[in-house]
C-alpha positions as CSV (number, residue, x, y, z in Angstrom):
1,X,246.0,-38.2,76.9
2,X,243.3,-40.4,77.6
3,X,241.3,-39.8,81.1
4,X,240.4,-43.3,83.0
5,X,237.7,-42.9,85.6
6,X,237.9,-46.3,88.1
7,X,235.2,-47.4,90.1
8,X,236.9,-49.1,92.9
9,X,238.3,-49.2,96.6
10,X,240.9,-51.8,96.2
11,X,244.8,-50.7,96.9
12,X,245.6,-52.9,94.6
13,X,243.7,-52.3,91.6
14,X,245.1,-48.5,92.6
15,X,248.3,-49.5,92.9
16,X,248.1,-51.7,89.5
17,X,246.4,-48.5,87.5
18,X,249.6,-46.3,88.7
19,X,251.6,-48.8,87.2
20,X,251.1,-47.2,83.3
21,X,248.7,-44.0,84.9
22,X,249.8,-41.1,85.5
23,X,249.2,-41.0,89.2
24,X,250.5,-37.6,90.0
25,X,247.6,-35.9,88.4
26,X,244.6,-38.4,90.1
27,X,241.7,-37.0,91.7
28,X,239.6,-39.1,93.9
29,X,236.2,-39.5,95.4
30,X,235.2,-41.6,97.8
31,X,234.0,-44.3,95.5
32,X,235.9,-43.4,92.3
33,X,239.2,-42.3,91.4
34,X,240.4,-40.5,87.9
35,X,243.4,-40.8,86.1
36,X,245.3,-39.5,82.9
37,X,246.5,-42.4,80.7
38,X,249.3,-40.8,78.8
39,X,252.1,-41.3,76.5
40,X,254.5,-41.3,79.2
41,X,253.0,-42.8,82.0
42,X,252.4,-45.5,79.5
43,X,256.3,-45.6,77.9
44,X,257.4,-45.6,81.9
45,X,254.9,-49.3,82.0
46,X,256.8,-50.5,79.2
47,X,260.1,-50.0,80.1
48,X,259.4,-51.8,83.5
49,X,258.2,-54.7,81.5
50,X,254.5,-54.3,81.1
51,X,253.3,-54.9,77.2
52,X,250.4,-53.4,75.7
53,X,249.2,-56.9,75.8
54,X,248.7,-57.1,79.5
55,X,247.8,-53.4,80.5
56,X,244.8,-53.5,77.9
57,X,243.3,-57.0,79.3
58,X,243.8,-55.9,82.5
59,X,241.3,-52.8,81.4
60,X,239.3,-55.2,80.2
61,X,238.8,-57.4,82.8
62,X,238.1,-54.6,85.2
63,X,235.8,-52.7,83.0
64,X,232.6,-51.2,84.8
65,X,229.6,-54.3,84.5
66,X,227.5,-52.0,82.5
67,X,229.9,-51.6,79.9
68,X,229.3,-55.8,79.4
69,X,225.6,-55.3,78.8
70,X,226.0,-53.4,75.4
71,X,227.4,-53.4,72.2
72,X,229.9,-51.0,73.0
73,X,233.8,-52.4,73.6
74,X,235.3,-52.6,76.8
75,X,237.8,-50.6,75.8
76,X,236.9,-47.6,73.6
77,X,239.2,-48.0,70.3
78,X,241.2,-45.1,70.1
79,X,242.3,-45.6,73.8
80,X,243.2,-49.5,72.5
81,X,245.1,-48.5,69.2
82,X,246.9,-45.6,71.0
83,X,248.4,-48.5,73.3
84,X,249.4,-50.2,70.9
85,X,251.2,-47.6,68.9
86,X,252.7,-46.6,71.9
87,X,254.7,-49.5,72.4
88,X,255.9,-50.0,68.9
């Protein structure tokens, strides 16, 4: 299990994490919200049609701006290769 913390406000980008998140276990704050990235949560996006593909560019494209400053990936590897073993 993988935590993801998301800086945002947008219902959308919410409703788009719960799609392969485990959205029962979230916590929010009022600028942030955290949830669990697991195995299941993850098999549930697949079976729905999601591939490992799109849920780890859409991670990418909504990483946190500081993260694009550095040398350090968007995504951190083991979160990335777990995706992708996931859906083999």
């Amino acid at each position: 299990n993988f935590q993801l913390c998301a800086y945002t406000t947008s219902e959308v980008h919410l409703s788009m994490l719960g799609l392969f998140c485990d959205y029962t276990t979230f916590r929010r704050l009022p600028n942030v919200i955290f949830y669990k990235i697991t195995r299941d949560s993850v098999k549930g996006a697949f079976h729905r049609g999601i591939t490992a593909k799109q849920i780890l560019s859409f991670l990418k494209m909504h990483a946190h701006p500081r993260l694009r400053t550095g040398d350090t990936p968007l995504v951190a590897r083991n979160v990335e290769d777990q995706i992708w073993l996931w859906e083999r």
